[in-house]
DRENMI-87576 format. One record per atom (N, C-alpha, C): residue in one letter; x, y, z. Coordinates in steps of 0.2 Angstrom, whole numbers, plus 5000, padded with zeros to 4 digits. Atoms other than C-alpha are relative to their C-alpha. Last residue first. Layout:
BEGIN
AXYZ...
This chain:
BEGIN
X500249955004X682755195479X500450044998X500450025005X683155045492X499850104998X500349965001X684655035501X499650054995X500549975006X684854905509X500050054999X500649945000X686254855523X499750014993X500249965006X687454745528X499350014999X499949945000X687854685545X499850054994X500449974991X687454505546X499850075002X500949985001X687654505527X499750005006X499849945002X689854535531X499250004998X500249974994X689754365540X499850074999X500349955001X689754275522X499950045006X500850004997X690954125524X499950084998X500650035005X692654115517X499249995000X500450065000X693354155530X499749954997X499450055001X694654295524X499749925003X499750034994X692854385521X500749955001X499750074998X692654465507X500150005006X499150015003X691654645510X500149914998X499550085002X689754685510X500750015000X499850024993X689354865519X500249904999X499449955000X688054925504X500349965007X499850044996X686754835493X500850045004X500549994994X685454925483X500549975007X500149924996X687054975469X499649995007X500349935003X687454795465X499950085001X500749964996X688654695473X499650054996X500449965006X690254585466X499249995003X500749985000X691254475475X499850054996X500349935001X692954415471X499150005003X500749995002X694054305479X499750065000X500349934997X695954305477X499249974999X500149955005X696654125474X499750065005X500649954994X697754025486X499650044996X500249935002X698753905476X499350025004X499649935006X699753725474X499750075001X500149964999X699653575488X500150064997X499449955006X699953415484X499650055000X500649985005X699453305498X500750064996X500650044995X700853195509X499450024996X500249985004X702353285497X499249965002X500550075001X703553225506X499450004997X499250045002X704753365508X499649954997X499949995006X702953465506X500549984998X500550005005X702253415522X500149994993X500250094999X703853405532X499449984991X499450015005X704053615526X500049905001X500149975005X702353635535X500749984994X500250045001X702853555550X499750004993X499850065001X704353635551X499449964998X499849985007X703353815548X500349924999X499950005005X702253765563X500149984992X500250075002X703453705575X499450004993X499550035006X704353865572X499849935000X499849985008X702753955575X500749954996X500550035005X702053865590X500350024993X500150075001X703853895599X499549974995X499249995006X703854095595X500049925000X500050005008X702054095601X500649994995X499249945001X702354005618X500150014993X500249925004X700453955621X500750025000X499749924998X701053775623X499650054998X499950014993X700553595622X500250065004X500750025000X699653595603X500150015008X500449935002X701453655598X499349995003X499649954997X702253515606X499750064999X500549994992X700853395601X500450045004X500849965002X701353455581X499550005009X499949935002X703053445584X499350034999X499749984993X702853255590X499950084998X500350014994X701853205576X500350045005X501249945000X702353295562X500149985006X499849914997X704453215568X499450044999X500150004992X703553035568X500250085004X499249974999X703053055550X499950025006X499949964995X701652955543X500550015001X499649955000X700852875527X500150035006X499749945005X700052745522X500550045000X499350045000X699352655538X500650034994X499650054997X697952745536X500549995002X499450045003X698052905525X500149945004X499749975007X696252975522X500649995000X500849995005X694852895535X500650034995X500350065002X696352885548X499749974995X499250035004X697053065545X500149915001X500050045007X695153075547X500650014997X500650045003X694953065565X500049984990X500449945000X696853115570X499349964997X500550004997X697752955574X499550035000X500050075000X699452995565X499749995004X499850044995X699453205563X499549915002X499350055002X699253245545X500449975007X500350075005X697453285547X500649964999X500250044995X697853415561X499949944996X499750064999X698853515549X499849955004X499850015011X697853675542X500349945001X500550015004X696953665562X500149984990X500050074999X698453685570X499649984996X499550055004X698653845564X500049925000X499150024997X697253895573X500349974994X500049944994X695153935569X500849995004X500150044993X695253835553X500350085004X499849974993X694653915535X499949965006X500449944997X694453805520X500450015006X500150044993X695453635514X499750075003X499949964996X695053645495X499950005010X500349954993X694853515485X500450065003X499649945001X695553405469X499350065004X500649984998X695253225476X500350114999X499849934998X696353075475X499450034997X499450015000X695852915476X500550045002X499849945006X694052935485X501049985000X500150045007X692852845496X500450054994X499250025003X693652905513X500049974992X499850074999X692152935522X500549964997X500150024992X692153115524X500249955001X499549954996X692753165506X500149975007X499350035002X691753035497X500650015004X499950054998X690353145507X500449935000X499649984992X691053305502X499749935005X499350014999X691053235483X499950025009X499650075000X689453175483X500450005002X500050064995X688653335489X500249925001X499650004994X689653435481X499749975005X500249974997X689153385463X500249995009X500550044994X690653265457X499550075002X500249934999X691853305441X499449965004X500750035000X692753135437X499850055004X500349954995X694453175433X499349984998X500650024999X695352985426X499650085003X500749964995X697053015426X499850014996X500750015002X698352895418X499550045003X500550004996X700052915424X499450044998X500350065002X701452905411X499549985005X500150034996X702553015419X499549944997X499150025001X702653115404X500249935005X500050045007X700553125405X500649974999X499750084999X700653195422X500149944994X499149984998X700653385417X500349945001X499349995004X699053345409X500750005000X499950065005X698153265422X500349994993X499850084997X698553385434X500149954994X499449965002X698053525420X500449965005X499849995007X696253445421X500850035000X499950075001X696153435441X500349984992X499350044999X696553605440X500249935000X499449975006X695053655428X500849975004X499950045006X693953525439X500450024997X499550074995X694253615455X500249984995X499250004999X693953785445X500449945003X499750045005X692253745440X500749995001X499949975004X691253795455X500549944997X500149925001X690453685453X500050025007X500249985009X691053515448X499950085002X500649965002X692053475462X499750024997X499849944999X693453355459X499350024999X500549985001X693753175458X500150075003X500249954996X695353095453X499550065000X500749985001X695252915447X500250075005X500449974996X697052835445X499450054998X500449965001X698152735433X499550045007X500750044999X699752675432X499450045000X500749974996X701352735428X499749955004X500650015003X702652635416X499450035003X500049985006X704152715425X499349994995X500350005002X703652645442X500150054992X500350065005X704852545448X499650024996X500750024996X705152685463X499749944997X499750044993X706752725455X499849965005X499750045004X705952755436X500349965008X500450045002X704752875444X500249934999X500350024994X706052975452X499449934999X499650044998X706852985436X499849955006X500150085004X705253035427X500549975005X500850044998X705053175442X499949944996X499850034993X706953235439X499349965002X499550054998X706653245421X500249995006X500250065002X704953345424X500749954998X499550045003X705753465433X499749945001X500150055008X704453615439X500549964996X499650005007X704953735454X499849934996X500550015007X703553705467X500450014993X500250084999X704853665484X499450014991X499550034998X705753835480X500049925000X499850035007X704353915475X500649964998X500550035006X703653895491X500349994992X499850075001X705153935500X499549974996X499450035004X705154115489X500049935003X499950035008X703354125496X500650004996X499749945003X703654125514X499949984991X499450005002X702753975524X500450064994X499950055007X701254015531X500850025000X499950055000X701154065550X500149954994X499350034999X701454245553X500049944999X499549974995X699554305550X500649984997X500150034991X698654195541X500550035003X500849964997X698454305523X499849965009X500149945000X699254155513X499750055003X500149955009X698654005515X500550065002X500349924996X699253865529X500350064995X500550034996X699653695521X499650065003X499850054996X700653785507X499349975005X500350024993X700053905494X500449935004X499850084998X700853985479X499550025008X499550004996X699554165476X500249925001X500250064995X697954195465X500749995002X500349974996X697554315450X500149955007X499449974996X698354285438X500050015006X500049965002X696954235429X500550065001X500349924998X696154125439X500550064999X500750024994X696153945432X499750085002X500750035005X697453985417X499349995001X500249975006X698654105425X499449964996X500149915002X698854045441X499750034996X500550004999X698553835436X499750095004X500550025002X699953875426X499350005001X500349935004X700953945437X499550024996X500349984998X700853785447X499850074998X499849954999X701653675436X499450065001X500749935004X701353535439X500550035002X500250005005X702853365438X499450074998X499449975004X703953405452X499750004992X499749934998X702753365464X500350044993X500649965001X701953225455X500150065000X499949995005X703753165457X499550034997X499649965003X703653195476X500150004990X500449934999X702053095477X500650064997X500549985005X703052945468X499650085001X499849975005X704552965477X499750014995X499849944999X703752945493X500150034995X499249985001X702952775490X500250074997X499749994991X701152775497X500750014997X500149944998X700552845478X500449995007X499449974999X700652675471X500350075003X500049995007X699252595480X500750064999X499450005005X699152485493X499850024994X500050035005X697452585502X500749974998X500250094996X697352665514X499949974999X499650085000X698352795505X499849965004X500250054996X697152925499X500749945000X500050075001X697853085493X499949945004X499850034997X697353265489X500149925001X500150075002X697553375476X500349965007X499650064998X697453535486X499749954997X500550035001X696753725485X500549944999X499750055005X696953815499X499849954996X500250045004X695453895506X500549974996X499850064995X695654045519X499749924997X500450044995X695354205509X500449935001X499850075000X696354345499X499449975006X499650014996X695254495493X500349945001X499350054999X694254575482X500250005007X499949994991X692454685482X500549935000X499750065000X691854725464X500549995006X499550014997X690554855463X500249935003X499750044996X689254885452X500550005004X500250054993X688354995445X500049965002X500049954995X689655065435X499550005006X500849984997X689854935426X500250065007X500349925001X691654925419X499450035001X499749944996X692254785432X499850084998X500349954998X691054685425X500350055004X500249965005X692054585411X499450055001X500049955006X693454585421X499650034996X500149944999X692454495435X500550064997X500549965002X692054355423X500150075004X500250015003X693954285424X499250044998X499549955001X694254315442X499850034990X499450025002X692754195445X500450074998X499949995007X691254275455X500849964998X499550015004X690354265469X500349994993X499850064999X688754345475X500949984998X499150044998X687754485476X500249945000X499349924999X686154595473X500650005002X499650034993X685054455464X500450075000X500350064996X683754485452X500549985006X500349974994X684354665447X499649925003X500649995002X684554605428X499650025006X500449955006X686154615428X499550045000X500049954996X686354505445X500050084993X500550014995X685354355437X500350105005X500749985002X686354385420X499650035006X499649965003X688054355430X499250044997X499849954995X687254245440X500250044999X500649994996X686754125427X499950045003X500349995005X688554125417X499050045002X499849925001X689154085434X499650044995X499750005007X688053905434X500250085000X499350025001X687953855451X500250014993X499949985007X686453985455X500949964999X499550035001X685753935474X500250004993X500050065006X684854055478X500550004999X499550035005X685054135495X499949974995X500250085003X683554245501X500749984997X499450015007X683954385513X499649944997X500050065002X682254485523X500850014994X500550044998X682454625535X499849934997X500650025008X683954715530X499649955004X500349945002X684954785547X499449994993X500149995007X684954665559X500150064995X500050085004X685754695570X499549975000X500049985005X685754885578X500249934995X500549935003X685954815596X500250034993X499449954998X686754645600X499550054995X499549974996X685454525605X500450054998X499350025003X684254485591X500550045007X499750004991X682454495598X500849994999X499849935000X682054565578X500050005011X500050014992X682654415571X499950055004X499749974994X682754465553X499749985008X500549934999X681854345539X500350045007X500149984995X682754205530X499950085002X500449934998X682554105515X500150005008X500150024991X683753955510X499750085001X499849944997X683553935489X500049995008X500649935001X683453815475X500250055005X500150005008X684453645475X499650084998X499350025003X683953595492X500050024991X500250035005X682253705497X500949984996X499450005002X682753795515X499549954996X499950055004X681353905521X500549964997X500550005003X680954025534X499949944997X500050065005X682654005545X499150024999X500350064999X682854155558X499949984992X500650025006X684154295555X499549935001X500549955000X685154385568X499649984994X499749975006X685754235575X499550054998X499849934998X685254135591X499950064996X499150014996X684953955585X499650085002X500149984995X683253845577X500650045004X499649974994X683453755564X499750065003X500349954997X682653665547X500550025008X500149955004X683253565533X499750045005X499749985005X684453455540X499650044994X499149975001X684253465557X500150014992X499650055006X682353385556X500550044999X500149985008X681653465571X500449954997X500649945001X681053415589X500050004994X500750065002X682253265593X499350045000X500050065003X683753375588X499549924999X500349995008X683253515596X500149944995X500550035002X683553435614X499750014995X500350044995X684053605623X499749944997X500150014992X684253745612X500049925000X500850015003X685553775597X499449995008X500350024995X687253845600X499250024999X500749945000X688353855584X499549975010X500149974993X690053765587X499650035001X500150074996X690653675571X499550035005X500350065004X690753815558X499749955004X500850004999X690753955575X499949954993X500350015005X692654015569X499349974999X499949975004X692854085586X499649994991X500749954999X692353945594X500050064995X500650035005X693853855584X499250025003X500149985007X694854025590X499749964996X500249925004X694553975607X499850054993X500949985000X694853825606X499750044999X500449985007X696753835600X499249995002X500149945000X697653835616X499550024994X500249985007X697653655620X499750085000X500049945000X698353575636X499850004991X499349984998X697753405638X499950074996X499650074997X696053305640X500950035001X499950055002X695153465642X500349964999X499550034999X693853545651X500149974994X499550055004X692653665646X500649985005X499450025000X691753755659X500249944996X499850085002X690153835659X500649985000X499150015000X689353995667X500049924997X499749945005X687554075664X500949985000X500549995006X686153955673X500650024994X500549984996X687653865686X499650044991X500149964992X689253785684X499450055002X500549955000X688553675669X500450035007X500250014995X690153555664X499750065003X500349925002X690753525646X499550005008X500649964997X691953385645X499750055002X500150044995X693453325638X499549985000X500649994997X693653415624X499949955003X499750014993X695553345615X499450055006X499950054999X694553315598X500350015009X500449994994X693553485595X500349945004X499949944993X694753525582X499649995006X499750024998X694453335573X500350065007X499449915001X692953365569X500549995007X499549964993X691753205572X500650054997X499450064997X690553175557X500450045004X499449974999X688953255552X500649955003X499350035003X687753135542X500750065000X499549975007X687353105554X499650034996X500350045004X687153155573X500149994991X500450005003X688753235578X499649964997X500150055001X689653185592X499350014995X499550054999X690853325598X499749934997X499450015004X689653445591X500749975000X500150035006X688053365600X500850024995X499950085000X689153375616X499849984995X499350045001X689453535612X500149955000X499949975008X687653605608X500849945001X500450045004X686953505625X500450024992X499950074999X688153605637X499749964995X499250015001X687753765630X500349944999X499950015008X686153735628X500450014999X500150065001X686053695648X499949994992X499550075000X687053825651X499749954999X499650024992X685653955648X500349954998X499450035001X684854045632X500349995005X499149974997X683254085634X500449964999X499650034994X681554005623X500850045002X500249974994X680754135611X500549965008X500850014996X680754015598X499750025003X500650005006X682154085587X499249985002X500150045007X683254065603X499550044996X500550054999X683354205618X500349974992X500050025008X684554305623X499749944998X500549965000X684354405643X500149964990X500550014998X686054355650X499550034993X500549934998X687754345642X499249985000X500449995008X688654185643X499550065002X500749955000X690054185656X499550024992X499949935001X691554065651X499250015003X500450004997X692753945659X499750074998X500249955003X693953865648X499450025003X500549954999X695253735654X499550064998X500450074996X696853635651X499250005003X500449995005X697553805644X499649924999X499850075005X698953765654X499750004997X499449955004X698653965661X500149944998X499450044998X696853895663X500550034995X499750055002X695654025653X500649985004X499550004996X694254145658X500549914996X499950065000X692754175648X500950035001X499250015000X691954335643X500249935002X499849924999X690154395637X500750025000X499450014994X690054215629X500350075004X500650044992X688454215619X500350005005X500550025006X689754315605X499550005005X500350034996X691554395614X499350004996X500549974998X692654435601X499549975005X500550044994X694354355596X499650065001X499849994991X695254465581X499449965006X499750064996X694954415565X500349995007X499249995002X695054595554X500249915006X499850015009X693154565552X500649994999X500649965001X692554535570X500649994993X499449945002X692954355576X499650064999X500150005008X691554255586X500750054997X499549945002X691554185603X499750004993X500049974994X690054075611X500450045000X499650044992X689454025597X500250055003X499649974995X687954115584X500449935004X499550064993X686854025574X500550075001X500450004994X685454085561X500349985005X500649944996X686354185548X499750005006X499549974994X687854035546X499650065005X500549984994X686453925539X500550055003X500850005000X686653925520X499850005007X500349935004X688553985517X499249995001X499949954996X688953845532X499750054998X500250014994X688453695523X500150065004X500549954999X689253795508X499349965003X500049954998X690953755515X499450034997X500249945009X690653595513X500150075005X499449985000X691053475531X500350014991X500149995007X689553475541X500850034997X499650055003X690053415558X499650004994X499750044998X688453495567X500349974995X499849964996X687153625563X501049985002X499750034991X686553525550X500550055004X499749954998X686053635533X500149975009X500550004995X685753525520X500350045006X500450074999X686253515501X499650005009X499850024992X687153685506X499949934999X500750044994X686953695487X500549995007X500150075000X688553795477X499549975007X499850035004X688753975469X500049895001X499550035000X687654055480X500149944995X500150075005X686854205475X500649955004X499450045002X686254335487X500149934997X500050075001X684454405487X500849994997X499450005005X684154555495X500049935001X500050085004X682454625503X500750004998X499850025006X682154795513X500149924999X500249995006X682254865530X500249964995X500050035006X682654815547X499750024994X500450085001X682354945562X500349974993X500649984993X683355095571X499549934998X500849995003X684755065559X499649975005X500549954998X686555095566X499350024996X500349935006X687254945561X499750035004X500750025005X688054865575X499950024995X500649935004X689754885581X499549974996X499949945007X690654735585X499550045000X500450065004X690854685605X500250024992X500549965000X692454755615X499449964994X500049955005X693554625619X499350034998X500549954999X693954505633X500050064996X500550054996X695154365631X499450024999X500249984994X696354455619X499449965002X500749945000X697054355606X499750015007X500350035001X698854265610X499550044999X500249984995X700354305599X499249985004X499750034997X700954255585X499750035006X499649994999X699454345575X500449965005X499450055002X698054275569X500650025003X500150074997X696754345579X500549954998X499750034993X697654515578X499749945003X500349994995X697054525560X500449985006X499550024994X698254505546X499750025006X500049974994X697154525530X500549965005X500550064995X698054515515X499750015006X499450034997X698654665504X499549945003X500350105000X697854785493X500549985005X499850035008X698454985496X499849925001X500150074999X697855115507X500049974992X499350035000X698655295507X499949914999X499850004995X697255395515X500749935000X499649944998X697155495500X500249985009X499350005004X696755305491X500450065004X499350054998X695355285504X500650024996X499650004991X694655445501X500449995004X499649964999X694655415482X500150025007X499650055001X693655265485X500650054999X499850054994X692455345495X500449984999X499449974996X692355485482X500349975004X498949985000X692155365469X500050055005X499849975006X690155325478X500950014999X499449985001X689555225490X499950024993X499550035007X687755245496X500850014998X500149965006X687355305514X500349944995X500349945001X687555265531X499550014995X500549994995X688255095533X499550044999X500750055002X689455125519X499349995004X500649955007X690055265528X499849954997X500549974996X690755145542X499350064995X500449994997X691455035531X499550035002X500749965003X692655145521X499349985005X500049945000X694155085530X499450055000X500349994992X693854925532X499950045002X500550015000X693354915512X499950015010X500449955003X694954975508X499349995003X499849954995X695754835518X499750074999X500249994995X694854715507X500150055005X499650064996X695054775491X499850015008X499849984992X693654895483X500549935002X499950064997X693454875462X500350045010X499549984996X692454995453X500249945004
């Protein structure tokens, strides 16, 4: 059976309860629902409420049960701070908490932070954290772990590196055991939702850092405390049972194995050894007809993008060249052939974010395919004869390298030589970090603002230094992006947005092609999972066993 996300918000609450069955699924359909993206009120033009009610627990009286989900790629190591993989996150996200959190549909929630108060310049952030919450040690949680989490997430030990969303953070200043105050260097509305998204912003206690080894062990808030973390094999954790928000936990112990081989996962969840994980579009036809299973869609927060290094003199920095690249994929292609059809044009900001991505007829508009106009352009720029380049790509999952592949094809007219060199993820997100890399077939994950899908292409920005130097920049990005970054006037951010997004793609700065749908896939003991438009797993905080 397949559940889409919206279906799945629906159902929720029964799930919780009880096993799902087709009736559940026929319920939903008589109450009219149909697939679609989520558009939660934290995306929307508009600003998210300040103070909002908490999420609902699970309503189980104690933790029961075991469940082992699969992930498809190594955390390699689980630093709390300025990790920058998206399965750094899939292996600690259980044991940390920030001081906001979304709930499912992405709406601002209060987390550590009961409520918090915001300057009308947004040049400030003053929040109340709720009392009575202790760490994984037993230690309380007060402004002095507050203050110490930030400062370490502004200046990550390594091998995290500084994040550029936390960039205009002043200072972080104790008003007393339970209040704190961000300041910051100039008006900036978007902090809230990078607390919100909690990859950067966990709160750990006091000085943790010269206690444990950060990258295989921790210490945070979360409904699950850290057991074991074994790189290349598995991250065990066991319920928190001083966990602040009541009915959470609900399963007692998760184990993550790491299974980068699909084919493996596939068997593994067969076989009852694992009770969920990700899937390619691709294998989840070939279990859609299980009847113990269920297959859990949706769109998420991950465009996927060949990107480009210009720190370098190389021929890429001239306009006409990226634009020709441009004109040379085709991006239906990588649709149909990578995932199946399954997967939507993308610009800098996905699909599924509220009001702020670009329309999909201008998408197809800038991704129309004309390889005569793309030689020409070649030919104007001097470079008719090509030249050669190294473009590295994820190995697993496989999908980076199938696009990199179909890149390298479609450029062959042009007479440009690629090289794809399939990298496990910890080489490549370090290549990534520190700029070791030509081009690079990635994905740019979920940011807590629209700012966020563009901040790299603003001129000073941390690693739009580390990825386009001197290379490449446009004076109109810049200014329309600290316009936007200077206001909460949602109709203003928006059309600075979409221009800054249409810039991106006149010039072709990275090259940007499609948003896939992701699948999940659960066995029958496992109930209350959904996708997440986050691309993270928050949906095991609240899920449920149920065994027999």
């Amino acid at each position: 059976m397949i559940l889409r996300d919206n279906e799945m918000a629906v159902l929720i609450r029964a799930l919780r309860g009880r096993r799902l069955d087709r009736r559940d699924v026929l319920r939903g359909a008589a109450l009219g629902l149909a697939g679609g993206a989520v558009t939660g009120s934290g995306l929307a033009t508009g600003q998210p409420a300040v103070a909002a009610s908490r999420q609902e627990g699970t309503p189980a009286a104690e933790p029961i049960g075991a469940i082992t989900w699969a992930l498809e790629s190594d955390p390699v190591n689980l630093i709390p701070f300025g990790g920058v993989s998206s399965s750094n996150m899939w292996g600690k996200e259980l044991m940390y908490d920030s001081l906001l959190q979304w709930d499912r549909d992405l709406a601002i929630q209060p987390a550590l932070a009961e409520s918090y108060e915001a300057a009308e310049d947004a040049t400030s952030y003053t929040f109340n954290l709720r009392r009575g919450v202790s760490f994984h040690d037993g230690q309380e949680m007060t402004a002095r772990d507050v203050k110490y989490s930030l400062d370490l997430a502004l200046a990550p030990p390594p091998p995290g590196i500084e994040i550029a969303f936390l960039a205009n953070v002043a200072g972080v200043e104790i008003v007393d055991d339970y209040t704190v105050t961000v300041t910051m260097s100039k008006p900036d509305p978007s902090f809230p939702g990078t607390l919100a998204w909690a990859r950067y912003t966990p709160i750990v206690p006091e000085g943790i850092a010269d206690r444990i080894n950060l990258l295989s062990e921790g210490i945070g808030t979360g409904p699950y405390q850290l057991v074991e973390f074994v790189p290349n094999s598995r991250v065990v954790y066991t319920a928190y049972d001083a966990y602040w928000a009541p009915g959470v936990p609900c399963v007692q112990d998760i184990t993550f194995s790491v299974l980068p081989d699909e084919q493996s996962r596939v068997a593994a969840l067969r076989s009852g050894e694992i009770d969920g994980g990700t899937f390619t579009a691709d294998v989840v036809t070939t279990l859609e007809g299980d009847e113990s299973l269920t297959v859990l869609e949706g769109l998420f927060a991950a465009p996927r993008v060949i990107q480009f290094n210009t720190t370098e003199d190389v021929p890429w920095r001239d306009v006409r060249v990226r634009q020709a690249i441009n004109l040379a994929i085709d991006r239906q292609e990588i649709i149909d052939n990578v995932y199946g059809g399954r997967a939507q044009l993308s610009g800098p900001i996905p699909p599924g974010y509220g009001d702020w991505p670009l329309p999909a007829d201008q998408l197809a508009e800038f991704y129309t395919p004309d390889v005569e106009r793309a030689q020409a352009l070649m030919a104007e720029a001097g470079l008719a004869d090509g030249f050669a380049v190294t473009l590295q790509a994820i190995a697993a999952p496989r999908e980076f390298t199938q696009i990199a592949e179909i890149v390298r094809e479609r450029l062959r007219p042009l007479n440009i030589e690629v090289t794809v060199e399939p990298l496990e993820i910890g080489s490549f997100a370090s290549n990534i970090g520190d700029g070791s890399f030509q081009w690079a077939s990635t994905g740019r994950g979920m940011r807590g603002d629209p700012s966020g899908f563009v901040v790299d292409f603003r001129t000073g920005t941390t690693l739009n230094e580390t990825w386009f130097g001197d290379g490449w920049a446009n004076e109109e990005l810049n200014t329309l992006y600290d316009e936007a970054l200077a206001t909460a006037d949602p109709a203003v951010r928006l059309e600075a947005y979409r221009r800054i997004q249409e810039i991106i793609l006149e010039e072709a700065a990275n090259l940007y092609t499609v948003q896939p749908y992701k699948f999940q896939v659960v066995g029958p003991r496992l109930e209350g999972m959904y996708v997440s438009y986050t691309d993270f797993n928050p949906g095991l905080r609240t899920a449920c066993v149920v065994e027999g």
